[in-house]
DRENTORPA-407196 format. One record per residue (C-alpha): residue number from 1; residue in one letter; x, y, z. Coordinates in pm, 1 decimal, padded with zeros to 6 digits, always signed. Layout:
! residues N
<i = NUM aa = A X = X Y = Y Z = Z>
...
***
This chain:
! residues 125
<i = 1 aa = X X = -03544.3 Y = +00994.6 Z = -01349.1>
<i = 2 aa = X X = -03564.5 Y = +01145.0 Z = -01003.9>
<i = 3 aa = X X = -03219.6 Y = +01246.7 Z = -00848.1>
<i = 4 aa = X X = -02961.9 Y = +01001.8 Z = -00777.8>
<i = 5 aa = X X = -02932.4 Y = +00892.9 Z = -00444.2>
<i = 6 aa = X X = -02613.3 Y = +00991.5 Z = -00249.8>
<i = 7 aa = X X = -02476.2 Y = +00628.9 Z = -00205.5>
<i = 8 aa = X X = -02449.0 Y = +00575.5 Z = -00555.8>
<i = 9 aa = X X = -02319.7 Y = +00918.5 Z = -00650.3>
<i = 10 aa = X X = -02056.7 Y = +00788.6 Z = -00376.1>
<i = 11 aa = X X = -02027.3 Y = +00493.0 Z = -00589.2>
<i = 12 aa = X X = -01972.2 Y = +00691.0 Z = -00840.0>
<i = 13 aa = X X = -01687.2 Y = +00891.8 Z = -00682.0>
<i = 14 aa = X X = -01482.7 Y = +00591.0 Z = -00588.1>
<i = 15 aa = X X = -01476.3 Y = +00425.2 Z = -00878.4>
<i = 16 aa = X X = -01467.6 Y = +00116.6 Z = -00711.9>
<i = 17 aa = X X = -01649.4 Y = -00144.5 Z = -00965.4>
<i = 18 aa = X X = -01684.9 Y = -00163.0 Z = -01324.5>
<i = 19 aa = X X = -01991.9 Y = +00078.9 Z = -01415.9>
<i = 20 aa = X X = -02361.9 Y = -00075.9 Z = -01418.9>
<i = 21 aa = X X = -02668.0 Y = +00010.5 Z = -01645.8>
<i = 22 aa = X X = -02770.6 Y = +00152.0 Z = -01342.2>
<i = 23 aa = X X = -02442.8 Y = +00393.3 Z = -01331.5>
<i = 24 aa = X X = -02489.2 Y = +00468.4 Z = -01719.2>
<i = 25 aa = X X = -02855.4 Y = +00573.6 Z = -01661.9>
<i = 26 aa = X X = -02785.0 Y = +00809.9 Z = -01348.7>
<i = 27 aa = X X = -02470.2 Y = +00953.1 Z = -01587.7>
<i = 28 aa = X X = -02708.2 Y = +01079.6 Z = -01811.6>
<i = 29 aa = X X = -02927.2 Y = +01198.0 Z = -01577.6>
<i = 30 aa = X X = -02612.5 Y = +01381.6 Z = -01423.1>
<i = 31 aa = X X = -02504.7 Y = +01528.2 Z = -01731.1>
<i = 32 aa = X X = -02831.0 Y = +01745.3 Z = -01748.6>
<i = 33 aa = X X = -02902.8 Y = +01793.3 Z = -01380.8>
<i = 34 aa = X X = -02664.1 Y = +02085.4 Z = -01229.8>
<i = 35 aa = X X = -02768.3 Y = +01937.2 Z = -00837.3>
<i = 36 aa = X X = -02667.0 Y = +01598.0 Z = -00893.7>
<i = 37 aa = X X = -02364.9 Y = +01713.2 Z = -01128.9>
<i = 38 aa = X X = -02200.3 Y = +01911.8 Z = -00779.4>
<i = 39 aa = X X = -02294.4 Y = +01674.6 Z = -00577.9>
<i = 40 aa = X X = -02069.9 Y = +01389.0 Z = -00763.8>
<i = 41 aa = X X = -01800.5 Y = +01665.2 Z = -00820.0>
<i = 42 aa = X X = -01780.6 Y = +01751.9 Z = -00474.3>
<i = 43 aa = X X = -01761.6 Y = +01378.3 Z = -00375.9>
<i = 44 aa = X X = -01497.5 Y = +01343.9 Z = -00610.4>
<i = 45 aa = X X = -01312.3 Y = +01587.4 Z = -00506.4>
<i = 46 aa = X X = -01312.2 Y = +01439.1 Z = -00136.5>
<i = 47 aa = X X = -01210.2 Y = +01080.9 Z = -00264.3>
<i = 48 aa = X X = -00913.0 Y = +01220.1 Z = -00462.7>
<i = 49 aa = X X = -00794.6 Y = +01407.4 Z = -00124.8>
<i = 50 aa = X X = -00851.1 Y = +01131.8 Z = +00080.1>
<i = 51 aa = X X = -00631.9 Y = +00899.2 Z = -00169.3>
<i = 52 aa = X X = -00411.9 Y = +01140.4 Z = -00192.2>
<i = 53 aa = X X = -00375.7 Y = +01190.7 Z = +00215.3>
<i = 54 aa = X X = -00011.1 Y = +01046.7 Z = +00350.5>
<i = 55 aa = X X = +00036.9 Y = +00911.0 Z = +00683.8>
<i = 56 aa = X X = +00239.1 Y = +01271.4 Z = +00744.2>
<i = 57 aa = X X = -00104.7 Y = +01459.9 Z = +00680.8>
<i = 58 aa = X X = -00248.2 Y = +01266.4 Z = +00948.0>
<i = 59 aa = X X = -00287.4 Y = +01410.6 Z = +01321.6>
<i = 60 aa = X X = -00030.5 Y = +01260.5 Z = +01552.5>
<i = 61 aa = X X = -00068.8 Y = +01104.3 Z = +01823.6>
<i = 62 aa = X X = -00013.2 Y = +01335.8 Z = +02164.5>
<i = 63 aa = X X = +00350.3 Y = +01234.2 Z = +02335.3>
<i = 64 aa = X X = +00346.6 Y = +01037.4 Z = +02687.4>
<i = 65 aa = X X = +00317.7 Y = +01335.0 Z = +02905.3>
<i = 66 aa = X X = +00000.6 Y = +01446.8 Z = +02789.6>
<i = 67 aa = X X = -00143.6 Y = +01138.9 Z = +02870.6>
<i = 68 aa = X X = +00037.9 Y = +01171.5 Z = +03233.8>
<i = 69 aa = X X = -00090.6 Y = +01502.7 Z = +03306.8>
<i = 70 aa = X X = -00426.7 Y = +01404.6 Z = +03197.6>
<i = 71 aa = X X = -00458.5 Y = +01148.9 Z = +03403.1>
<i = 72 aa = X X = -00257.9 Y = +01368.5 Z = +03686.0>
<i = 73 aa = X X = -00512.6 Y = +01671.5 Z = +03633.2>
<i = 74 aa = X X = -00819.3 Y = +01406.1 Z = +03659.9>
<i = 75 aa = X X = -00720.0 Y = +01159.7 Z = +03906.4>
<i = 76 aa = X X = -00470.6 Y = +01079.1 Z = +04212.1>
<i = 77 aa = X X = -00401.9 Y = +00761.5 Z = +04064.9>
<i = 78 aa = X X = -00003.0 Y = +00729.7 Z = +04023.1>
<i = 79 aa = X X = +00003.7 Y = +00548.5 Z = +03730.5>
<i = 80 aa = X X = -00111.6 Y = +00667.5 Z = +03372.9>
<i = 81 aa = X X = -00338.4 Y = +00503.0 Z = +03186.3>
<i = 82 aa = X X = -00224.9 Y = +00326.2 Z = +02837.4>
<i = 83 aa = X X = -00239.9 Y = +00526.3 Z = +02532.3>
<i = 84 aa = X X = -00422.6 Y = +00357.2 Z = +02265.1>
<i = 85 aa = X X = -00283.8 Y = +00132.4 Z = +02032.2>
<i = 86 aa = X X = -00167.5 Y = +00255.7 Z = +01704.5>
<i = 87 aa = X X = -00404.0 Y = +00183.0 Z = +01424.2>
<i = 88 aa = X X = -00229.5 Y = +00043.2 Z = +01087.4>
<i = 89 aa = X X = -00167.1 Y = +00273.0 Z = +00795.0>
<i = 90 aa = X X = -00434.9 Y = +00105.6 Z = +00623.0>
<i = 91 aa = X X = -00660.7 Y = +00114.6 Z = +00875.3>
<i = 92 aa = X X = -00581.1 Y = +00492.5 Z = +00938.6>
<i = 93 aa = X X = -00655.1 Y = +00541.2 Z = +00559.4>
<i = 94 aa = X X = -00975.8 Y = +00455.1 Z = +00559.6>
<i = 95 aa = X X = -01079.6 Y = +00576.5 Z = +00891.3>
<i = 96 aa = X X = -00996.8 Y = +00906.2 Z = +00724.9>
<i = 97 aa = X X = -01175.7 Y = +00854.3 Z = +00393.6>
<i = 98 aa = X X = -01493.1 Y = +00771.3 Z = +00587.7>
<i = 99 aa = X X = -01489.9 Y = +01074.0 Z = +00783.5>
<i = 100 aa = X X = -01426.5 Y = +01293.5 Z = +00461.0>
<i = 101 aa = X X = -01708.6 Y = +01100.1 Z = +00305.1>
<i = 102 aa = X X = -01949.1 Y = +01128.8 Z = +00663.3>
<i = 103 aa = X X = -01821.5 Y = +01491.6 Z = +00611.0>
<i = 104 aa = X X = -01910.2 Y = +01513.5 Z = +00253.3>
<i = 105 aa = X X = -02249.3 Y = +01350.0 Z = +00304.3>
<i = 106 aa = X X = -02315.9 Y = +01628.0 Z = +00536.7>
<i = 107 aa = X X = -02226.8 Y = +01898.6 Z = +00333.6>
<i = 108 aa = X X = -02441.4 Y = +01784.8 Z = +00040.3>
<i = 109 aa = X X = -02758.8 Y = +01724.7 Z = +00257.8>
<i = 110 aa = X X = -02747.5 Y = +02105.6 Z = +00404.1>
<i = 111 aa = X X = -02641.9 Y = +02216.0 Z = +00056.1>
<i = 112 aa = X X = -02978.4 Y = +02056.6 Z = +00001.5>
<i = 113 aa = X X = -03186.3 Y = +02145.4 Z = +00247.0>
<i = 114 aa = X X = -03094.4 Y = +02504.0 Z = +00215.9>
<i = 115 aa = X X = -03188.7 Y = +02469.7 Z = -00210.8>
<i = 116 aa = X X = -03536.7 Y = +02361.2 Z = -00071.8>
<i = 117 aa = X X = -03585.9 Y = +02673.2 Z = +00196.4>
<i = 118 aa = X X = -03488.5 Y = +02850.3 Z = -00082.5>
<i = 119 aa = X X = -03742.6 Y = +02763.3 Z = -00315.4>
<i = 120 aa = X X = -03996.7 Y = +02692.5 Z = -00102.3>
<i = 121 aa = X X = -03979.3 Y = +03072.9 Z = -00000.7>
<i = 122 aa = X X = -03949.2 Y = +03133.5 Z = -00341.6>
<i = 123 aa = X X = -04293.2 Y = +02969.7 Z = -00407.6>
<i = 124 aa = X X = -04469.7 Y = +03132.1 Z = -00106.3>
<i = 125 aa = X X = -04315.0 Y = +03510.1 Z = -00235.8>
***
C-alpha cells in the first residue's frame, strides 16, 4: 500500500466516524511504516490540543482605543470604525482547530519534502 494520504490520517486523528475497511487497511500499513506512524501522531497530538484549547487560551480581542488610534494614526476621520463582531465560542473553536490542522498539514509536508532532499542526495552521493 503506498502511504496514506494526509486527509485520512486527519481522519484518523479526529476520530470523528466509526472506522472503515479503508481505516483498518491504512492502520496496518501505519503500524509498519515509521513516516506515516509520525505523521498520525503528530496530528493527534494537534487535535487533542485543539480540544483541549479554552476560550481563556484564545487571543483577545484588542480594547476600544486601539481601534481609535488606528483609525486616528491612518485617517482624519473622527469617528472609529466598528470592531468586528465577536465570533461564538463554537465558532472560535473550530476556527482554531483548522488553523492547528492548516498548521499541522504544513509541518508534515516540509517534514516531507525535506525526507525526499534527503534521500535524493543520498542517492546522487
Amino acid at each position: 500500500m503506498a502511504h496514506v494520504e494526509p486527509a485520512q490520517l486527519a481522519e484518523l486523528a479526529l476520530r470523528n466516524a466509526a472506522p472503515t475497511d479503508t481505516d483498518a487497511e491504512a492502520l496496518r500499513h501505519i503500524e509498519r511504516c515509521d513516516r506515516c506512524r509520525d505523521d498520525l501522531r503528530m496530528l493527534t497530538r494537534v487535535v487533542t490540543a485543539a480540544r483541549a484549547a479554552h476560550l481563556v487560551d484564545l487571543p483577545a480581542a484588542p480594547p476600544e482605543r486601539v481601534w481609535q488610534r488606528i483609525t486616528r494614526d491612518l485617517s482624519q476621520e473622527p469617528d472609529p470604525p466598528r470592531p468586528p463582531p465577536a465570533l461564538p465560542d463554537h465558532a472560535k473553536r473550530a476556527l482554531l482547530l483548522a488553523a492547528l490542522a492548516l498548521t499541522a498539514s504544513t509541518g508534515i509536508a516540509a517534514l516531507r519534502r525535506s525526507r525526499q532532499e534527503r534521500s535524493a542526495v543520498r542517492e546522487r552521493t
